[in-house]
GUNU-955475 format. One record per residue (C-alpha): x, y, z. Coordinates in Angstrom, 2 decimals, padded with zeros to 5 digits. Example, Ala and Ser with C-alpha at 12.3 -4.5 7.8 and 13.67 -1.06 7.14 Angstrom:
REM GUNU-955475
ATOM 012.30 -004.50 007.80
ATOM 013.67 -001.06 007.14
REM end
This chain:
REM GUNU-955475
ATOM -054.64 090.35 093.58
ATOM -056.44 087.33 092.07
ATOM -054.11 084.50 090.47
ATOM -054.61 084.32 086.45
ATOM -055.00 081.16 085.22
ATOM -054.64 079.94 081.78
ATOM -057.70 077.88 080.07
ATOM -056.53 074.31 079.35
ATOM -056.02 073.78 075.84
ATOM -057.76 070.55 075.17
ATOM -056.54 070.17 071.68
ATOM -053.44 070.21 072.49
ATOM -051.53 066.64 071.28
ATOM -050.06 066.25 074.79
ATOM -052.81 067.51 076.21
ATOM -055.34 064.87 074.18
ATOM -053.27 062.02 075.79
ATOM -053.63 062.81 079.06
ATOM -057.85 063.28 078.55
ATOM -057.56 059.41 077.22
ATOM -055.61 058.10 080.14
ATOM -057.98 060.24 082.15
ATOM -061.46 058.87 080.36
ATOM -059.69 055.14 081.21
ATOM -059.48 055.92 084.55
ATOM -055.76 055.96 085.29
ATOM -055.41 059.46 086.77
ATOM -051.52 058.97 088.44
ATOM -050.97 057.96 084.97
ATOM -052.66 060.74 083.53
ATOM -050.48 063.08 086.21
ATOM -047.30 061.67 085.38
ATOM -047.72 061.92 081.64
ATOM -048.28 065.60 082.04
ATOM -045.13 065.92 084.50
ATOM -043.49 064.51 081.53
ATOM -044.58 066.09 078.82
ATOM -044.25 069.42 080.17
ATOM -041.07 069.36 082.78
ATOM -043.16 070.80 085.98
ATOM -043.29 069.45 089.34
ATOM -045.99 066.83 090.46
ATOM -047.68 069.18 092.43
ATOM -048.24 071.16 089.55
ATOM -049.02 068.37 087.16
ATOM -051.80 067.19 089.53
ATOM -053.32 070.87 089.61
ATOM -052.95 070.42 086.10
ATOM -054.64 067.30 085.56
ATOM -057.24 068.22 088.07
ATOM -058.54 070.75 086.00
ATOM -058.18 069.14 083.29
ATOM -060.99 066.43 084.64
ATOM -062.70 069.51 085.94
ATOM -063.18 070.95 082.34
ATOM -064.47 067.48 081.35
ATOM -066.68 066.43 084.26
ATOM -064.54 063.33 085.30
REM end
């Protein structure tokens, strides 16, 4: 059975401040802002943020 996964919200506020670290080119710093923000593990923040960038072509 396939794994669901969510479509990343990209209007939401903690979401929009991880797109502008992301657009200035500080990825770790876009990764730990989303660890932060939302209380998961850094492997799952930088699946996170990686599809994030995905969605946006960075």
């Amino acid at each position: 059975m396939p794994i669901e996964i969510e479509p990343v919200d990209l209007s939401d506020p903690s979401i929009e401040k991880v797109v502008e670290v992301l657009k200035g080119g500080k990825k770790m710093e876009a990764i730990m802002h989303y660890r932060n923000t939302h209380n998961v593990s850094l492997a799952e923040a930088e699946r996170e943020v990686e599809r994030i960038a995905e969605k946006l072509g960075l």
